[in-house]
N, C-alpha and C positions, 0 to 999 in steps of 0.2 A: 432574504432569500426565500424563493417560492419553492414549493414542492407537491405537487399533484398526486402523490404515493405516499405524502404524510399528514398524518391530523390534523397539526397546528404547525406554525411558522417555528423556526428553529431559534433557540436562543444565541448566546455570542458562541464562536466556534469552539475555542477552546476553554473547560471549565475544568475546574476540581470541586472533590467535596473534602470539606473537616469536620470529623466530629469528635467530641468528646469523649473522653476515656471513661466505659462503664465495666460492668460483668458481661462477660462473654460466652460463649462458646469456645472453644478450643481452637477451631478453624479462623473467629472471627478475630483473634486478639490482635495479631502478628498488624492487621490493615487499622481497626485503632489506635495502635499503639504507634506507627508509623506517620498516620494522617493527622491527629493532633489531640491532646490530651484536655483535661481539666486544668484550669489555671491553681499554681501552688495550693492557694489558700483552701479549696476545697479538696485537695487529696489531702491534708493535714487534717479538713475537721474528719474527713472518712476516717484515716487512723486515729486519732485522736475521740471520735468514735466508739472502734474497736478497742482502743485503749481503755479508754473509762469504764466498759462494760465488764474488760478483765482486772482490773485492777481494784474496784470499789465493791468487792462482796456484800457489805452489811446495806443493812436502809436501802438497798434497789431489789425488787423484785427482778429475776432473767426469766426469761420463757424462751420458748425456741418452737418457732409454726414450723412444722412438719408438711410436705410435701402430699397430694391425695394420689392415690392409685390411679388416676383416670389423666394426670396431667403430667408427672414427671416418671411416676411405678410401672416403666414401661418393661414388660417381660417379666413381670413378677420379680425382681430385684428390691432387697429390702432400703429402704431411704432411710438416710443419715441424716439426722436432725441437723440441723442449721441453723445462724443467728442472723438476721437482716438487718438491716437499716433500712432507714423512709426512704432513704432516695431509692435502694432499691425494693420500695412497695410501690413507688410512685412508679418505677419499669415496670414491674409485674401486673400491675393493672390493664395492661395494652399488652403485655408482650405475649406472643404465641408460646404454649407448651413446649419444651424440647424434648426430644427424642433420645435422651440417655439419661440413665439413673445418677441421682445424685452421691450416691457414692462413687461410681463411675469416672463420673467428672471431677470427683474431689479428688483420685488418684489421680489423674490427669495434670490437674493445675496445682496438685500438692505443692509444688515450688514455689507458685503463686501466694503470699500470706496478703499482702495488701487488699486482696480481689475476693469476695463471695460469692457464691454460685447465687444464681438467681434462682429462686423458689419459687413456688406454687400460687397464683394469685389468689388463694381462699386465703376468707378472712382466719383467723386463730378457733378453734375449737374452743368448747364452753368450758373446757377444764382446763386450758391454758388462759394466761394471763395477758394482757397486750404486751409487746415489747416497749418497753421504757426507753429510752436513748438520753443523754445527758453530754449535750455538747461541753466540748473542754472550756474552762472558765466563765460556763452558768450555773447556780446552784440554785436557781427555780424553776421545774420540768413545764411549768406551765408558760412560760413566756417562750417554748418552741416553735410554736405555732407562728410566732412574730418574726423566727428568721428564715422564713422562706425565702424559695431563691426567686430572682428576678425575671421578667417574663422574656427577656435574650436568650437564657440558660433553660428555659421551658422550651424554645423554643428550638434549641439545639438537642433537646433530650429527643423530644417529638419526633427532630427527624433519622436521628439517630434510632429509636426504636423503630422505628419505620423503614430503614435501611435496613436492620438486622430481621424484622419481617419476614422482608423479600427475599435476603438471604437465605432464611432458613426454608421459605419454600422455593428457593433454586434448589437447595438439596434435594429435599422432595422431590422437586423435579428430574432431578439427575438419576436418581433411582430408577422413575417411574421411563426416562431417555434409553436405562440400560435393557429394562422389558420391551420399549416400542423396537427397541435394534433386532428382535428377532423377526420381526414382519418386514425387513428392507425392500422386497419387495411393494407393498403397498407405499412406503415413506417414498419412493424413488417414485413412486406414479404420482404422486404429493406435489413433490418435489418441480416437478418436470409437468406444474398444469399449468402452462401457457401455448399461444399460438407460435408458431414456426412463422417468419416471413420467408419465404420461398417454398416450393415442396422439391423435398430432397428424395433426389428415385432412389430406385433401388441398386442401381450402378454405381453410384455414390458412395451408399454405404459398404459396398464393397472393395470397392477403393480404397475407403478408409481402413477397413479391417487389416485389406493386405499392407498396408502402409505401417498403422501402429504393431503388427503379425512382423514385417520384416527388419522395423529399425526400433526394436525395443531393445538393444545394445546401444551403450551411444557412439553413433555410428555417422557421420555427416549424411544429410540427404540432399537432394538436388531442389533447390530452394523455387525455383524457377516451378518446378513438377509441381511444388508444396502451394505455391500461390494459385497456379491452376486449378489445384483439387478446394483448394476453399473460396475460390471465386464460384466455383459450381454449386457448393453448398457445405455446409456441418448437420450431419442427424444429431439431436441433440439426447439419443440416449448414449451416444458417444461422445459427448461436445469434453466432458471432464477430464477427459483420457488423450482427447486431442492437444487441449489447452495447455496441457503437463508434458505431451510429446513437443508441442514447439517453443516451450520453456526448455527442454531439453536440446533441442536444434540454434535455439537464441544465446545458451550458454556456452556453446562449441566454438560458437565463430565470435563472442563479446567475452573477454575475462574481465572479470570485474577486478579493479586495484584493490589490495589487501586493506587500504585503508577504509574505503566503501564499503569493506564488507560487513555484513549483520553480524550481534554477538551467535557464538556459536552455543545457543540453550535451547534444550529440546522444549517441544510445546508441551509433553505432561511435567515436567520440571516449571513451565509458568503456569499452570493450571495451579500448582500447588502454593502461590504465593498469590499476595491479595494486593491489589492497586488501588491507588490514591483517587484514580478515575471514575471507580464504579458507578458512582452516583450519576454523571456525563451520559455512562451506557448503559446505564439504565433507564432513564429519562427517554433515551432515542432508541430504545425496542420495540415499541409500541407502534413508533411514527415510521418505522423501516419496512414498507409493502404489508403495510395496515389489511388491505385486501386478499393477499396470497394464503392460502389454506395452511402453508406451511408456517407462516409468519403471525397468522391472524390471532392463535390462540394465546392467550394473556398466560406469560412464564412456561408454553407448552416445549414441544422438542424445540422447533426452530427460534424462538425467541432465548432457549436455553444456549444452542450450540453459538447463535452470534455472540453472547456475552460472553463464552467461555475462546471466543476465538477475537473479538476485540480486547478482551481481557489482554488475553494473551500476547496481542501486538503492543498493547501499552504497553506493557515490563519490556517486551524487546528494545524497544524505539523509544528510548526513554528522551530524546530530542522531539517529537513529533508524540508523543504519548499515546491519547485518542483525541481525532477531530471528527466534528458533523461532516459523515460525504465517505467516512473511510464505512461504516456501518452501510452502505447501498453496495457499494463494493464487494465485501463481505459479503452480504447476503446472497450476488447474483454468485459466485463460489461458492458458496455452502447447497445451492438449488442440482449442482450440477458433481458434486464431490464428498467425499467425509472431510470430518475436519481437518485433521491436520493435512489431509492434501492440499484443504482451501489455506492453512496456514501457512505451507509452501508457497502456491501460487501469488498470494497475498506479498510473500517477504520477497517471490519474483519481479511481479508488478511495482512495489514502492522501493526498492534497491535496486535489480538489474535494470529494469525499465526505465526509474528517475524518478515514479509520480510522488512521492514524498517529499518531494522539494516543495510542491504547490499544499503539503500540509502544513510546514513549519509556521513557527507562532508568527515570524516577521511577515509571512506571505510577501515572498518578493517575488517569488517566483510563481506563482497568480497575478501580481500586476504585469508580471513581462508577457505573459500569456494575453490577456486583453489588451496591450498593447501592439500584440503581433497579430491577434484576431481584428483588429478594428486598422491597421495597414491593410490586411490580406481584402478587408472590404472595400478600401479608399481606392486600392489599386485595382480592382477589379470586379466590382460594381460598385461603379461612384455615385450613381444616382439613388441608389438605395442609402450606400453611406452619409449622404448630404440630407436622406429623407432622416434619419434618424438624428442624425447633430441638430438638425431645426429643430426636432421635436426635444432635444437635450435627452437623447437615447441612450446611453453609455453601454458598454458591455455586460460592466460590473452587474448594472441590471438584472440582464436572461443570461448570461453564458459563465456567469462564479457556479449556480449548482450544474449547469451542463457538467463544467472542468471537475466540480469536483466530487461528483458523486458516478463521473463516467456516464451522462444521461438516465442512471437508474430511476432517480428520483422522478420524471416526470412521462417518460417514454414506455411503450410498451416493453413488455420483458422481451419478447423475441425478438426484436429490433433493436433490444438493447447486448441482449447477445450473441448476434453478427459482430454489434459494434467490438464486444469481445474479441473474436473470433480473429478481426483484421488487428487489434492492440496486441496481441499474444505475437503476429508475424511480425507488425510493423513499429509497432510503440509508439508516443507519446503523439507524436505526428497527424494520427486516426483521428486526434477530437479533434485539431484543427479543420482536417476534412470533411469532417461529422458538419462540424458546426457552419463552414462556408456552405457544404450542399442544404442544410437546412434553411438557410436566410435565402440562400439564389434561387430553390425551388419556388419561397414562397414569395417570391418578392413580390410580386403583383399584386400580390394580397395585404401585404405588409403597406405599399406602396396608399395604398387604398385607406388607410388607417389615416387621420388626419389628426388627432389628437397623443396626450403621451399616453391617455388610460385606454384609450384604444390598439394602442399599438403593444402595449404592457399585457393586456389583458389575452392578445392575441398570439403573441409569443408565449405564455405562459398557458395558456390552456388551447388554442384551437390549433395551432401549429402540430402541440404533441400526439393530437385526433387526427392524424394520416388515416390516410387507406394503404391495402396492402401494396399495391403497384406503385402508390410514391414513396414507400418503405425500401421497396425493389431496386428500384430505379436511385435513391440515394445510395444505396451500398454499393450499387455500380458504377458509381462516378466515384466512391471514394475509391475502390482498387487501381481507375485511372487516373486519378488524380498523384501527381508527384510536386509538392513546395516544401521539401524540403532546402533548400538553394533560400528560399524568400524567407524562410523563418529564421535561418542562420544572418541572414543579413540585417532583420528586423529585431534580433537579439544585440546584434552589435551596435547598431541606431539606438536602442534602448539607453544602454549603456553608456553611448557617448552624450546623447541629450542628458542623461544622468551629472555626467561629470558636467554639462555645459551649465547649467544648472546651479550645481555646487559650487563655480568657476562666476558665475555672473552672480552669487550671493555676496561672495567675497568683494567682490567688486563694487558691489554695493555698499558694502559697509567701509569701504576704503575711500566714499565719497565720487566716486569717479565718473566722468560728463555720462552721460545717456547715449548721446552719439559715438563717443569708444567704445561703450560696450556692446551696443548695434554692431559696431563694424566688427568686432571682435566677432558677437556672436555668428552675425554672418560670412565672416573668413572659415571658424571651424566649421561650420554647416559645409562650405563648397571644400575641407579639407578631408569632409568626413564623407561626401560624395566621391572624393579623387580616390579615398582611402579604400572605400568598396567597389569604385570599378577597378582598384589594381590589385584588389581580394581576388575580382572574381578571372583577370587577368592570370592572376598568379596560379588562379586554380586552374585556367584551361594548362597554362605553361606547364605545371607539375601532370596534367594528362597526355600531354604532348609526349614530354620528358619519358615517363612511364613507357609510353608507349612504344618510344625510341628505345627505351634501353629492353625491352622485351624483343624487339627486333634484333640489335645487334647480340644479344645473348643468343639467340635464334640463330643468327649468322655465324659466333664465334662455336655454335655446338657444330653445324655444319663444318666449318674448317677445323677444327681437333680432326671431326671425322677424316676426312682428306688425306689430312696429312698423314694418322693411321694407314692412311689404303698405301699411302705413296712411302712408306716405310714400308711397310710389306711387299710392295714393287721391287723396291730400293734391296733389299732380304734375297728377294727371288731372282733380282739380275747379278745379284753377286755369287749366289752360289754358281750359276750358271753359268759367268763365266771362271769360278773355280775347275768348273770341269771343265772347260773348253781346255785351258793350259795344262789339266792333265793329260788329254787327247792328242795335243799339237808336239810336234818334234821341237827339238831345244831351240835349232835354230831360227824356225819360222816365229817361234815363241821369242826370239831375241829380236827379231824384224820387226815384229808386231808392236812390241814396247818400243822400240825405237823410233820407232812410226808414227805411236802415242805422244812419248817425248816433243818430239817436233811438233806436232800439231798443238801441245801444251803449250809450249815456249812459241810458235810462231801461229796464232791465228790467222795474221794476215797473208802468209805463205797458202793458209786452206782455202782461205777464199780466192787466193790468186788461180790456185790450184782447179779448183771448180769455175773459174769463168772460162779459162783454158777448154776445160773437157768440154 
């Protein structure tokens, strides 16, 4: 996988780290102690160790190195002597001083007996003695030296201290995070140093104001109005505020199934607990907009906030953990928001939206993606499609970091957050249209390429060096653009080659002629063609239907009405003639019924009666 916004090439997508179980810091135990320990044999000579040095008073000198003022006497706190062991002289040699006194910490992990604080790496004072150690069933101090451990377990120590390092200057860092937060001003102008594609007037932003000013209830808004105003443009000192209002508008009209839904754990409730991951995102801070001023400085604010917000999604999404591409993601939220906003949006985008599916370890849902991008091409630029299968093009190629990093990885920022801007209204849908306007723009150019390291090299780096106006001109075909209808069909195509597939394996192994299974294969092919025109059959029919029964409801509210009006007639001609028979003398009032009478009883007398007159 290429990426033009990272250092070096990415390693496999999904990793973990394990390391061994040492002395810690208090913060650091809980993610030790989880990710993987010492094998038996060496937590035994530890205690064992410890044992021997409390148990065998006579014939062993003890000493205990003390700690200097300059390395752990931090605040003038008096230090509480300690007894180490070589493994832990072998840490302290490398390890950074910590920032709490050692009595400090000895309250702290009191409960802890197995475990010693790590001390001070000066060697012992001239009035102390070396400390002796006497592994359990040696009784020559000098053949110590000959059971050193292995260069495996050196080499797990290494990175293990090296882990806790960086750990400890995240702390640092987090400190020095809570001072930069009084200057938000300056960090927002940080934040927000890339180029705009479009220029956004000043009508626009007004727009907008009055927009997120009137429906900051959640209140439905007129979707139609909503697309309009962001086809015109996003000001991106509002872009964060936008992106959160039509998370809010996307959740109104989409409920999410209870089952779907994310664990209910606040983000400083995961900040507080340590992941198996760390080592993963760590590794990819570096490489995540290596150029961005916000990003650039090594463990600074921004390299601090994506770890503690990748952090964070790993404990949530304990299916999907952390993958290379959720870190570009991240980062374009964090340029445009505080964190735990970006941690909302974050759990909006890979739960409400879907895109967590294309992070799962199986990645099925990344092959169904390139196989719906590599239809969308066959059907509708064939001759680019054909140019790339000659050259054995595949998707997987250029369009795995498009899908999975949302183009952050190789595209400029501004044009990577329009791409935003349309994922937030439309969802998953946008990269497919990203990606078809990207290859049809360049096709001529692409067309031109005649080899694979030409045409490699050309998607991968001269494609992402647009100019503004074909930045412009892309984001305008994607709001015109509608396949949603062709990716549902080519999901179903997937699926069914899927089973044809698993269906002609079997076949195979049951010995069966070549030509049955031909005919087989190609009966369900023509059954899987009849199955999708009388999909999309069905689906005109259900709009038909729809439509019909919206009429007749239409019609059936009209006649309720009606017949209301003709009951109220019906009301009004009865009182009316109640009083007429109050008015009338008894006998004319006896004439009149009788007269009624007959004409009840003899219709055809009335009509006789009127051809007469």
């Amino acid at each position: 996988m290429h990426k033009s916004n990272s250092s070096s090439s990415l390693p496999s997508l999904h990793t973990s780290f394990s390391a061994p179980s040492f002395t810690a810091p208090s913060f650091l135990k809980g993610f030790y102690q989880n990710s993987g320990r010492l094998s038996p044999q060496y937590e035994n000579e530890i205690r064992q160790d410890t044992a021997s040095e409390s148990s065998d008073g006579e014939g062993r000198r003890r000493t205990s190195s003390t700690c200097s003022n300059d390395s752990l006497n931090v605040g003038g706190t008096p230090v509480t002597p300690r007894r180490i062991s070589w493994r832990q002289r072998i840490f302290l040699r490398v390890a950074s001083p910590m920032n709490k006194s050692a009595s400090a910490m000895q309250q702290q992990d009191g409960l802890d007996r197995n475990e010693l604080l790590p001390l001070s790496p000066l060697a012992p004072t001239m009035e102390e003695e070396p400390v002796v150690i006497f592994m359990s069933g040696a009784d020559d101090p000098e053949n110590a030296e000959e059971r050193k451990k292995s260069e495996e377990l050196r080499s797990l120590w290494r990175k293990a201290i090296h882990q806790q390092i960086l750990l400890l200057r995240m702390e640092k860092e987090n400190q020095k995070l809570e001072e930069a937060s009084r200057d938000e001003l300056h960090s927002r102008k940080i934040k927000l140093d890339y180029e705009e594609i479009g220029v956004c007037q000043k009508e626009i932003l007004i727009t907008w104001d009055k927009k997120l000013l009137n429906c900051r209830g959640k209140t439905k808004c007129d979707m139609e109005d909503i697309h309009i105003s962001l086809k015109e443009g996003v000001p991106k000192s509002r872009r964060g505020e936008i992106w959160q209002f039509l998370a809010v508008q996307y959740r109104l009209r989409h409920r999410l199934p209870n089952k779907q839904q994310p664990p209910d754990t606040s983000y400083k409730e995961l900040l507080k607990q340590l992941t198996t991951q760390q080592h993963a995102i760590l590794v990819d801070l570096g490489r995540t907009f290596p150029t961005h001023p916000y990003f650039s400085a090594q463990l600074g604010a921004g390299q601090l906030s994506l770890f503690n917000l990748l952090k964070a999604y790993s404990l949530l999404d304990k299916e999907v953990g952390y993958c290379q591409g959720i870190s570009f993601v991240a980062g374009v939220l964090l340029l445009h928001m505080s964190e735990e906003q970006a941690f909302e949006m974050l759990k909006f985008l890979m739960y409400d939206l879907g895109f967590r599916k294309q992070y799962r370890p199986d990645m099925m849902s990344l092959q169904i993606q390139m196989y719906q991008l590599s239809r969308l091409l066959h059907d509708y630029h064939r001759e680019l499609y054909n140019h790339l299968e000659e050259n054995e093009i595949s998707p997987s190629l250029y369009a795995a970091p498009w899908f999975l990093t949302l183009f952050a990885s190789q595209f400029p920022l501004g044009f990577v957050a329009r791409i935003f801007d349309i994922i937030f209204l439309q969802g998953t849908e946008v990269i497919f249209k990203v990606a078809l306007s990207l290859l049809s723009s360049q096709e001529t150019l692409i067309m031109e390429c005649e080899s694979f390291e030409n045409i490699v090299e050309f998607l991968k780096s001269t494609l992402p060096d647009m100019n503004t106006s074909e930045m412009e001109k892309i984001i305008t075909q994607v709001f015109e653009m509608d396949i949603s209808k062709q990716l549902h069909a080519y999901e179903v195509e997937y699926h069914v080659l899927q089973d044809e597939l698993q269906e002609s394996s079997y076949a195979c192994e049951d010995s069966e002629p070549v030509e049955k299974l031909e005919r087989a294969n190609n009966q369900l092919k023509r059954q899987n063609m009849d199955l999708l025109e009388k999909l999309q059959i069905a689906h005109a029919k259900i709009q038909t239907l729809e439509s019909n029964l919206e009429s007749l409801l239409t019609r059936e509210t009209k006649m309720k009405s009606l017949v209301r009006t003709l009951e109220q007639e019906k009301m009004a001609y009865q009182k009316t003639v109640e009083q007429i028979r109050k008015l009338l003398p008894a006998d004319a009032l006896a004439d009149c019924e009788a007269l009624l009478r007959d004409l009840t009883c003899n219709p055809n007398h009335k009509a006789k009666a009127g051809g007469k007159a």
